[in-house]
ZAMARGU-4260 file (C-alpha; in steps of 0.2 Angstrom, whole numbers, plus 5000, padded with zeros to 4 digits):
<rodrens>
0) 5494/5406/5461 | 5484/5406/5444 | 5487/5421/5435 | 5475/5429/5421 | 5477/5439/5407
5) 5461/5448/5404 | 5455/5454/5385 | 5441/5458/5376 | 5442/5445/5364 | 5455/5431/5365
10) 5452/5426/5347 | 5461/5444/5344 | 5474/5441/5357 | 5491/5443/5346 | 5503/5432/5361
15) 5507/5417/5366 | 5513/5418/5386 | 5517/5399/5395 | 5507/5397/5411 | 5495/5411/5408
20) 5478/5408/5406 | 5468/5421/5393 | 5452/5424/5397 | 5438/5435/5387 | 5432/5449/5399
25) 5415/5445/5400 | 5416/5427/5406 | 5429/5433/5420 | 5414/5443/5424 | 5400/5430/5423
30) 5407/5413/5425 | 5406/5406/5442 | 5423/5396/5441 | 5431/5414/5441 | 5422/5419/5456
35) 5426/5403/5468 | 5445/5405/5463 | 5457/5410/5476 | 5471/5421/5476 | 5471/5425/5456
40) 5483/5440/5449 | 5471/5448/5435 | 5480/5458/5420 | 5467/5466/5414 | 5470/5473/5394
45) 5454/5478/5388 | 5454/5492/5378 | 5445/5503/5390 | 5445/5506/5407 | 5431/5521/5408
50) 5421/5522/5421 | 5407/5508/5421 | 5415/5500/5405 | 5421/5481/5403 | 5439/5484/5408
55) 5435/5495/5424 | 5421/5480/5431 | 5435/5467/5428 | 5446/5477/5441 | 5433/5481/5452
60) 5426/5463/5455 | 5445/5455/5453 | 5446/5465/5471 | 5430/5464/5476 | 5434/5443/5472
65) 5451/5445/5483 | 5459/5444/5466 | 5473/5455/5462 | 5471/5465/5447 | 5483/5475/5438
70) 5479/5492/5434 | 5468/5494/5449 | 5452/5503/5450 | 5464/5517/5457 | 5476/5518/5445
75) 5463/5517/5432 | 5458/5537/5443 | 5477/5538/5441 | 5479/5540/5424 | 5465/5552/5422
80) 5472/5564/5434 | 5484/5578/5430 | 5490/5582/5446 | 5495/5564/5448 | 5504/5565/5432
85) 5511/5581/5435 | 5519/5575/5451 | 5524/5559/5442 | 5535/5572/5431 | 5542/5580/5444
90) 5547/5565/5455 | 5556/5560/5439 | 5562/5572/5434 | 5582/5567/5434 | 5579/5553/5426
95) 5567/5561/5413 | 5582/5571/5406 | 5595/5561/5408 | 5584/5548/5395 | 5577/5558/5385
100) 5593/5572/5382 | 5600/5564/5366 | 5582/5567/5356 | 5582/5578/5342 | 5561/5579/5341
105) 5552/5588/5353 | 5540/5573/5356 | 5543/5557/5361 | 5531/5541/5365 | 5539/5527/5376
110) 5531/5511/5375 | 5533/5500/5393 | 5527/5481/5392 | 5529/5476/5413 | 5541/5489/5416
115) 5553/5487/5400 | 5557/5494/5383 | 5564/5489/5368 | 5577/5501/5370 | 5589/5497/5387
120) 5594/5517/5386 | 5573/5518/5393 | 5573/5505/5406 | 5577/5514/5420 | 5563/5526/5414
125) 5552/5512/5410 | 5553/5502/5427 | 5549/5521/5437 | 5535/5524/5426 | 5528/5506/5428
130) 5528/5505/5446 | 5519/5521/5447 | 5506/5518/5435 | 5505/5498/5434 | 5496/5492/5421
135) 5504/5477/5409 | 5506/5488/5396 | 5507/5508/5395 | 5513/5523/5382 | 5519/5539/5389
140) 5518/5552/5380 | 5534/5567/5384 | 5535/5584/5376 | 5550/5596/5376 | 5545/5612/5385
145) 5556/5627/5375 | 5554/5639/5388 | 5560/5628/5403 | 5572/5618/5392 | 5566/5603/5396
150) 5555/5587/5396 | 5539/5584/5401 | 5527/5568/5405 | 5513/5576/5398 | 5501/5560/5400
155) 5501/5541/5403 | 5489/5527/5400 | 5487/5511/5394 | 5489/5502/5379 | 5479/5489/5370
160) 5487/5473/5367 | 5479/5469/5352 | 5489/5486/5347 | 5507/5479/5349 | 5518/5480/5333
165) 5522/5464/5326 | 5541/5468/5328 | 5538/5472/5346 | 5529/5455/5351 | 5544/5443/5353
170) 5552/5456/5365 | 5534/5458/5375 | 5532/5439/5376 | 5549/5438/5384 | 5545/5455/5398
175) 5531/5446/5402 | 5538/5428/5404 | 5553/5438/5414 | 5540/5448/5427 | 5531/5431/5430
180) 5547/5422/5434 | 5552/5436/5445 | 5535/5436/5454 | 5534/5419/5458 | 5551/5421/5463
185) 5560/5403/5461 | 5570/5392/5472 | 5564/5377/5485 | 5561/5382/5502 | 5554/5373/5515
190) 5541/5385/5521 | 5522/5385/5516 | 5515/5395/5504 | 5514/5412/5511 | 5495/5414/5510
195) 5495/5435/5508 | 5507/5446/5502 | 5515/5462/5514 | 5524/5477/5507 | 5535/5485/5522
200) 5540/5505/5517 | 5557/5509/5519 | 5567/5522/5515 | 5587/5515/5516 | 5596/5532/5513
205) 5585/5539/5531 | 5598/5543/5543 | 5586/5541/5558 | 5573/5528/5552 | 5560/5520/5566
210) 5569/5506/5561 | 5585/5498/5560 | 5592/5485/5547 | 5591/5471/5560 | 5575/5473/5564
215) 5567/5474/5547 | 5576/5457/5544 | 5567/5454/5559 | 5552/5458/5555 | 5554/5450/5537
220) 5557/5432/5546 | 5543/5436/5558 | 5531/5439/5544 | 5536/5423/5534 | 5534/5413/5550
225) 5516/5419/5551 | 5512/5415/5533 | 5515/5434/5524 | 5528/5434/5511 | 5536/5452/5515
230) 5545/5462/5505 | 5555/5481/5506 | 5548/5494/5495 | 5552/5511/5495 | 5544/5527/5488
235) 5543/5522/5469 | 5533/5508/5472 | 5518/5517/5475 | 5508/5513/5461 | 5511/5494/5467
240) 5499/5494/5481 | 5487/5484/5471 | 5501/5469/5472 | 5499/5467/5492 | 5487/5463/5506
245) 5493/5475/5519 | 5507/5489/5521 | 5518/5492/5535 | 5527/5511/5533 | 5545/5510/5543
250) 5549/5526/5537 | 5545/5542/5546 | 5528/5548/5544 | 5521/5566/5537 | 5504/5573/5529
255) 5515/5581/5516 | 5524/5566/5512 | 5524/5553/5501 | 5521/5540/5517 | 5504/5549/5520
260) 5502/5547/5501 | 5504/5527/5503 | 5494/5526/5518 | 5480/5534/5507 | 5484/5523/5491
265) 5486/5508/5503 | 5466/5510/5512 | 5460/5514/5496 | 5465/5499/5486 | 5458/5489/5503
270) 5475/5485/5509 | 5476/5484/5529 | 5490/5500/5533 | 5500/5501/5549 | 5500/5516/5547
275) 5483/5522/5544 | 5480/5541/5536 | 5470/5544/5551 | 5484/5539/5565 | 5497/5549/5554
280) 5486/5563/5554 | 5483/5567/5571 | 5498/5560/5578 | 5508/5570/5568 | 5502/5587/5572
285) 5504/5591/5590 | 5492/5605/5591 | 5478/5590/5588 | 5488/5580/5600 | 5485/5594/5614
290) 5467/5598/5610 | 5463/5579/5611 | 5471/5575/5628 | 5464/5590/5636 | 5448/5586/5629
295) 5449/5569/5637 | 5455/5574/5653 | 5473/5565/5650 | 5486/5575/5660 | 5500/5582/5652
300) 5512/5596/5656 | 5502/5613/5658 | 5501/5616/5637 | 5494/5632/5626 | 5490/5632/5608
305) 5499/5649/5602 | 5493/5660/5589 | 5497/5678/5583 | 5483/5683/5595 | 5487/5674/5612
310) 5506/5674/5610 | 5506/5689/5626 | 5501/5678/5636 | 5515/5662/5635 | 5522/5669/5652
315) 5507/5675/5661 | 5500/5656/5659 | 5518/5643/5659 | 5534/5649/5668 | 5552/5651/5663
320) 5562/5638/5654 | 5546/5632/5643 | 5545/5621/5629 | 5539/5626/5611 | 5535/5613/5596
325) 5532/5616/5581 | 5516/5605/5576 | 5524/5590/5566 | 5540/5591/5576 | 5545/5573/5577
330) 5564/5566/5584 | 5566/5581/5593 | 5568/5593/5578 | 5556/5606/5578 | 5556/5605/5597
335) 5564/5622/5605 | 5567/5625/5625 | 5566/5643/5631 | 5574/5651/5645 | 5572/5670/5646
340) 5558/5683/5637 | 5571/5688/5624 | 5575/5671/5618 | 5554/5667/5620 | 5549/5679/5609
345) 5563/5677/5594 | 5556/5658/5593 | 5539/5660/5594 | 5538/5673/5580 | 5548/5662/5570
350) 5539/5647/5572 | 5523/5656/5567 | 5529/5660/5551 | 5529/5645/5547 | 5512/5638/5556
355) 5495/5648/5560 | 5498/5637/5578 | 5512/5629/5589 | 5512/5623/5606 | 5520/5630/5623
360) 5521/5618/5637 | 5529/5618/5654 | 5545/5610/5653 | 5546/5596/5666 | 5562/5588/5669
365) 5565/5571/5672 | 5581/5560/5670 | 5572/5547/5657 | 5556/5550/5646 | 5543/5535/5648
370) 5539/5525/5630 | 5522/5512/5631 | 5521/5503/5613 | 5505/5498/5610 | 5498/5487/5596
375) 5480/5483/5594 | 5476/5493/5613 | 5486/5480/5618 | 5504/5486/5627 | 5519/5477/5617
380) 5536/5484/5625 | 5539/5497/5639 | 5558/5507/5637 | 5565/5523/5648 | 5574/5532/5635
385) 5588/5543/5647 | 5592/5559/5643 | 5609/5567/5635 | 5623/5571/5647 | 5622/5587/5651
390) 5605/5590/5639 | 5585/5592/5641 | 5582/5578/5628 | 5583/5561/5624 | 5592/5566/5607
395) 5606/5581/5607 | 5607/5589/5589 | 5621/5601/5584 | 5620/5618/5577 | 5617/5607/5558
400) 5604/5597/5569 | 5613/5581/5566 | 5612/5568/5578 | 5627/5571/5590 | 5624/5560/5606
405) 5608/5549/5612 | 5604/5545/5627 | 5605/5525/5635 | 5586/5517/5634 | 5584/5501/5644
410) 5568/5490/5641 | 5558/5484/5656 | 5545/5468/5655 | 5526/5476/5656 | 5524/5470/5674
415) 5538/5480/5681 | 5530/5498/5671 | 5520/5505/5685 | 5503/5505/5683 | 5496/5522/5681
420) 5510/5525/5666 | 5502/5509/5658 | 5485/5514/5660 | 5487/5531/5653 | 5497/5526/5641
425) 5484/5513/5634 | 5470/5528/5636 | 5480/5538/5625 | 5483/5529/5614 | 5466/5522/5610
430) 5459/5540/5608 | 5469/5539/5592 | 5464/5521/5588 | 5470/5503/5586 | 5486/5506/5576
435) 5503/5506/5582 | 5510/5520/5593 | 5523/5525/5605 | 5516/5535/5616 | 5530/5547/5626
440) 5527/5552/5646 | 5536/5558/5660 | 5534/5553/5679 | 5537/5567/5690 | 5535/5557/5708
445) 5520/5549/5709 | 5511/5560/5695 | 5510/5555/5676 | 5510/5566/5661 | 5506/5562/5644
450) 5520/5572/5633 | 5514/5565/5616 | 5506/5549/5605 | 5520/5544/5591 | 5512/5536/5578
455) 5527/5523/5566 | 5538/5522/5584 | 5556/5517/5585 | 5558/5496/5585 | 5576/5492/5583
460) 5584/5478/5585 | 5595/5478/5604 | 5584/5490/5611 | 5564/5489/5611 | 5563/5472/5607
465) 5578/5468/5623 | 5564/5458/5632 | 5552/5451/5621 | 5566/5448/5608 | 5557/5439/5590
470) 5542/5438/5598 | 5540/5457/5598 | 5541/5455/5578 | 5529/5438/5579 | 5517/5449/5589
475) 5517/5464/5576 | 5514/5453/5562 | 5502/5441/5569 | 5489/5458/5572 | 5495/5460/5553
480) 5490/5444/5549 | 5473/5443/5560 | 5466/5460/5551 | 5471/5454/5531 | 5460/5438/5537
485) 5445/5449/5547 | 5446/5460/5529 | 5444/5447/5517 | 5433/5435/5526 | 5448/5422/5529
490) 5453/5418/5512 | 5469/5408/5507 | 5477/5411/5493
</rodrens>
């Protein structure tokens, strides 16, 4: 894979970097030998990256060319932003102290050439702040808050090349030569090249993540098998989004969460995301959810969207025990059954505190809860997930809401899911879109209720993937595969 270091002028470009090629802006930008080359990493070190300058068209063709440019046209957006850089502070926070405590000044600029400094005391700090903001080469700039007691990132950007202190260039020649080892990541393999490069979001200290650690193995194999080379990131490689060709969140999902936040990044930088913003938006709010199935004629339990004005009338329209949810209950947290007035009342008003609307349904019970995994509007895997001994739900919480006892599932082959549970599910599911979704009903004798459309569901290894086996994972990563090809035209890098 060629990689590129992008300058303004080469004649001024102070480094010597084995392997790397140093090309002036404007012929990356006009040459045609640029534009037919495949599967580039740009590093882009102009001096500027202001809107409609040299440095910001050299990252915005490098992605329009299927290149790879580092920063990005977002990041570019990234630095400009106080809000970004404020949450940047506050995310790292910890660290911030713990680096900076031993100063005497009450300013401090940290130099970071590909995630390292000079001093090892800042490489922690250094590694966080590059793959937030990556760009090859950045200065932030920290000030000591006397009222708070404490430091601040006040801003971040980058720096020139042509800027670098003689008795820092040794020490940036060797960072660089250490990041290109690491991304060409040595040793012999017999696979092929992987052709495109897929980011999978995990969080490994989530105590009930949509995955577990087999299947993510799983679906790393999987991946390099259909030509991706995979790897696990987690929630400070944000500002890395630029690097890939498509995400995959195994984490569970929220609007107010950083997982919406690299959906977002992902779609913007033109990455293919499973999930997408949209499918985490409405499937994670259950009062859209209800709205959108009633407007579509899907059946589900009889269901009310509650407010402060309609809360009277809970028991005049569902009858006693009734479900209530709040709207981004997920796992069964935020998901309440009712069985007297008393009890009613006491968690609707409490709920409400918290949300201008939740939902009341009619509680329906049913030994197991149906699950339809869909892919692409095509169905994938088909599990009855049982309910607790002697509980409503498939997951039994304690008064700490930890995870007590579950409930057995057993997976079915497709041709043995009756049909009308298929065909809703599939209708559902497509209301929301072509992503991937569990969506949840219940059969109550020949009758089948929609209950909700999960987007990120559960794919563990030993229990969804019981009958397809690898080929559940083959299935995932192939859709992957097809839509990073449909995206960029069918390039190979």
């Amino acid at each position: 894979m060629p990689v590129l270091l992008i300058v303004d002028n080469p004649k001024r470009w102070p480094l010597h970097i084995p392997d790397v090629e140093v090309v002036a802006a404007r012929s990356y930008l006009t040459e045609s030998r640029y534009l037919a080359l495949r599967g580039a990493r740009v590093f882009n070190l102009c001096r500027s990256y202001r809107y409609q300058s040299t440095g910001y068209y050299v990252s915005l063709l490098a992605a329009a060319r299927g290149h790879k440019p580092l920063p990005s046209v977002a990041t570019m957006q990234d630095f400009k932003s106080q809000g970004i850089v404020r949450v940047a502070s506050d995310e790292l926070d910890a660290l911030i102290q713990k680096s900076l405590a031993p100063l005497a000044s009450r300013e401090f600029v940290l130099s970071v050439y590909f995630g390292r400094n000079l001093a090892k005391r800042y490489d922690r700090l250094s590694q966080r702040l590059f793959k937030m903001f990556q760009a090859p080469f950045l200065r932030a700039f920290f000030l000591f808050n006397e009222r708070s007691g404490r430091w601040q990132l006040q801003s971040i950007g980058p720096a020139a090349g042509d800027e670098i202190p003689d008795d820092h260039r040794d020490f940036v020649v060797s960072a660089a030569e250490a990041y290109f080892r690491g991304r060409r990541r040595p040793g012999i393999s017999r696979r092929p090249p992987a052709r495109f490069d897929l980011a999978i979001l995990v969080d490994p200290r989530e105590k009930e993540p949509p995955s577990n650690e087999r299947a993510l193995q799983k679906f790393v194999r999987a991946a390099e098998a259909t030509g991706l080379r995979a790897e696990l990131i987690r929630r400070e490689d944000l500002g890395r989004m630029a690097e890939f060709d498509a995400l995959f969140i195994r984490e569970t999902t929220s609007v107010n969460h950083h997982t919406y936040r690299f959906a977002r990044r992902a779609v913007a930088e033109g990455l293919v995301a499973v999930d997408d913003p949209e499918s985490i938006l409405r499937c994670t709010n259950k009062v859209f959810l209800a709205e959108l199935l009633e407007r579509n004629r899907v059946p589900t339990p009889r269901t009310l969207i509650v407010h402060r004005g309609n809360r009277g009338t809970i028991l005049d329209t569902l009858s006693l025990p009734c479900i209530l949810k709040e709207p981004d209950s997920s796992f069964s947290r935020g998901v309440v059954k009712v069985e007297d007035p008393a009890a009613l009342k006491a968690a609707v008003e409490r709920m409400l505190e918290k949300s201008e609307l939740i939902i009341a349904q009619e509680f329906l019970p049913t030994p197991f809860d149906w699950r339809i995994g869909v892919f692409d509007r095509q169905p994938l895997y088909a599990c009855r997930y049982h309910m607790a001994r002697h509980h409503w739900q498939i997951l039994k919480r304690d008064s700490a809401g930890q995870k007590s006892e579950e409930g057995r599932a057993d997976t079915l082959p497709l041709d043995e899911v009756p049909p009308d549970v298929l065909r809703i599910a599939l209708k559902s599911a497509g209301l929301i879109g072509d992503g991937l979704y569990g969506v949840d009903l219940k059969q109550v004798g020949r009758k089948v209720y929609v209950i909700e459309v999960n987007d990120n569901p559960n794919i563990d290894a030993g229990v969804e993937d019981l009958v397809l086996k690898d080929t559940l994972y083959l299935k995932i990563m192939e859709v992957l595969l097809r839509r990073i090809e449909k995206r960029k035209g069918g390039e190979r890098g």
